[in-house]
PLY file of the C-alpha trace (Angstrom):
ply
format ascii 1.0
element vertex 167
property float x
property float y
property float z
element edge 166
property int vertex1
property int vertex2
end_header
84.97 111.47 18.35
85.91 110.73 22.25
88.97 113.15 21.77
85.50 116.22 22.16
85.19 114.23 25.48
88.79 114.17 27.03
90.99 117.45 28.80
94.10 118.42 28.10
93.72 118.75 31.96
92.12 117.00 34.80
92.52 118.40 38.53
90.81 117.97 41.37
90.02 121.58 41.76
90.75 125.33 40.38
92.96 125.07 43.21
95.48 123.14 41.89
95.62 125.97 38.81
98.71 127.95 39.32
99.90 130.85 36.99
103.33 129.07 37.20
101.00 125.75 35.85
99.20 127.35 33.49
102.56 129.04 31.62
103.79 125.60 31.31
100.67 125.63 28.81
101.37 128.36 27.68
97.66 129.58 29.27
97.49 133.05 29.85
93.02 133.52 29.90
90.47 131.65 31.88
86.83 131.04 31.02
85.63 129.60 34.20
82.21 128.05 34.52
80.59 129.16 38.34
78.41 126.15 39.49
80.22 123.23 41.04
83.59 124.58 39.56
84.17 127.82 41.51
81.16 127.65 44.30
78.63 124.79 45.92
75.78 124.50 43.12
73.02 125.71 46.23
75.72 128.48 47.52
75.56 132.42 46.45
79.00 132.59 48.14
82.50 131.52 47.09
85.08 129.83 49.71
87.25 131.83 51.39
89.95 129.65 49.55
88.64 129.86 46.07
88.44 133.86 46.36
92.30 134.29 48.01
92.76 132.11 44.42
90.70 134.35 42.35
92.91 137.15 43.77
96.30 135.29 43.24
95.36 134.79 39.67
94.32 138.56 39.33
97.82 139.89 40.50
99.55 137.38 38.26
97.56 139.13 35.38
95.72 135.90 34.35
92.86 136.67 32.38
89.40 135.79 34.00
85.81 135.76 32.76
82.63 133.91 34.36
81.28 131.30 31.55
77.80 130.23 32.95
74.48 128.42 31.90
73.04 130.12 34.84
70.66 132.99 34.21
71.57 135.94 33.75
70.71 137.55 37.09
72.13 134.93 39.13
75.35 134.86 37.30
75.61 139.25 37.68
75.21 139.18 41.21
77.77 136.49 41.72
80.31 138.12 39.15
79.50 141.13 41.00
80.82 139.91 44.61
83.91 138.58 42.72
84.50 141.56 40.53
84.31 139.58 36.96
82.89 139.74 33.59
80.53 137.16 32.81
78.82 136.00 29.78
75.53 134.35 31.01
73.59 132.27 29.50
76.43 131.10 27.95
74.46 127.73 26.37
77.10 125.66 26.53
78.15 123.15 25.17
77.48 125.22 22.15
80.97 127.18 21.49
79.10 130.83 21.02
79.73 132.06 24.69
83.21 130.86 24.49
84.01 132.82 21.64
81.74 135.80 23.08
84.08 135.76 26.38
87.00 135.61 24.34
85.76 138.74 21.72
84.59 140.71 24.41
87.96 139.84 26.75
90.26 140.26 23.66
91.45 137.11 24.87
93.83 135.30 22.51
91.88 131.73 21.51
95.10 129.63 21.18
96.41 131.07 25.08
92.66 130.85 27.17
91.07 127.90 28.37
87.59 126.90 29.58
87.30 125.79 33.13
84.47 123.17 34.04
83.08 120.33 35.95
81.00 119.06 33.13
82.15 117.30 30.01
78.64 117.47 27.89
78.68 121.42 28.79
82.30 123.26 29.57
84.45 120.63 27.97
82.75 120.07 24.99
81.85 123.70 24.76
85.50 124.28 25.10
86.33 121.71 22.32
83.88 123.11 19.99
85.26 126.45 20.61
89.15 125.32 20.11
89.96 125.82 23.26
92.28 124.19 26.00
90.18 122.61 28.31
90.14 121.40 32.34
88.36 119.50 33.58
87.83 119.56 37.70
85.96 117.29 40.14
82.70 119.18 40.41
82.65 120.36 44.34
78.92 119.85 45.32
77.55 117.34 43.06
74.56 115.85 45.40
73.23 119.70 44.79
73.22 119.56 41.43
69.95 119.37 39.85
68.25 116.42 38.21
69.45 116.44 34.68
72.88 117.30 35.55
72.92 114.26 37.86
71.37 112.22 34.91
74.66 113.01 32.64
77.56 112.21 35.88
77.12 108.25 34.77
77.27 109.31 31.13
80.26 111.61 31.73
82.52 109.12 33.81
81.84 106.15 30.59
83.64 108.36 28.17
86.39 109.54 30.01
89.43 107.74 30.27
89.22 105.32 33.06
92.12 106.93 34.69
92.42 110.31 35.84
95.45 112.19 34.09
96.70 114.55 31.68
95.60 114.30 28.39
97.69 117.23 26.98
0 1
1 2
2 3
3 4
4 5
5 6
6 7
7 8
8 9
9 10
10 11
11 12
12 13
13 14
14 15
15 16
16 17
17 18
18 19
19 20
20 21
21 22
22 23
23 24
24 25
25 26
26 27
27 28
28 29
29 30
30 31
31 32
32 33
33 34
34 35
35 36
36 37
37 38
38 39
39 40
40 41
41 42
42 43
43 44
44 45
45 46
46 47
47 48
48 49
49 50
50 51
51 52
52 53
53 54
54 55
55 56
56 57
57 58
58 59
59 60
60 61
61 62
62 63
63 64
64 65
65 66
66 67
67 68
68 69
69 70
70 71
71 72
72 73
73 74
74 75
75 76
76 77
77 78
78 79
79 80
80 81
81 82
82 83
83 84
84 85
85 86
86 87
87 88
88 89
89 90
90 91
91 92
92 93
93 94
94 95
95 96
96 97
97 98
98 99
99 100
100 101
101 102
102 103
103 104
104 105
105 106
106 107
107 108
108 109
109 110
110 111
111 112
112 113
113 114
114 115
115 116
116 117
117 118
118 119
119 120
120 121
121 122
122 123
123 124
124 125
125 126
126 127
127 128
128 129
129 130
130 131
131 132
132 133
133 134
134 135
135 136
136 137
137 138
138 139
139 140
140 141
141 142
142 143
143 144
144 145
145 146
146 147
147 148
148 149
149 150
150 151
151 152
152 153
153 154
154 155
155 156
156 157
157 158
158 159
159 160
160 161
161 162
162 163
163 164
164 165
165 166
């Protein structure tokens, strides 16, 4: 039951995602959730950073879709500034956005992975859905509301004690 709970990949940020990293997983599609994992929770804007890395992974021809809870609104204007698809509300950590993104991508399931901060939402959506998952330090967690603070305790209990690769 814990293995719904653990990554095949833990990094500190979507930054550490290269298209030469994700071929040695043979990863060629990203779902990628938005709050915490791509921008501040409170922020409308990305990092200058995180968009030169949305671009890199554009010209490399790496698949990309926006996986959010967020509403739907919220999520269009943001995939809008970043020039993305987006499935929103994706109600994770049920799998049906996940395999939405991927129908409506023509993604191939077995070479796309779900990007998240959360474990009970993008991992174990990602899990659910068969998917390879990563799992990143979520960047802005004191702006995260209530209940997502609620699960963080939860969250760092079932994960391995220490941080590595589970692939």
């Amino acid at each position: 039951m814990f293995r719904y709970f653990q990554p095949n990949l833990y990094v500190d940020s979507v930054l550490d995602l290269t298209p030469q990293r994700l071929q040695q997983h043979a990863l060629k599609s990203l779902l990628l959730d938005v709050d915490c994992t791509l921008k501040n929770y409170r922020s409308e804007n990305i990092s200058q950073e995180i968009a030169l890395w949305l671009e890199m992974m554009k010209a490399n021809e790496i698949g990309l879709c926006l996986l959010s809870n967020g509403h739907y609104e919220r999520i269009r204007h943001f995939a809008e500034q970043v020039q993305l698809p987006f499935v929103a509300p994706a109600m994770k950590p049920l799998p049906f956005g996940c395999r939405t993104a991927i129908q409506t991508m023509n993604f191939n399931k077995k070479s796309t992975a779900i990007v998240g901060d959360q474990v009970f939402a993008d991992l174990l959506a990602g899990k659910l859905a068969g998917l390879f998952t990563i799992l990143v330090i979520p960047m802005s967690p004191k702006e995260e509301p209530w209940f997502t603070q609620m699960k963080r305790p939860l969250e760092r209990m079932v994960l391995c004690p220490k941080r590595q690769n589970f692939s």
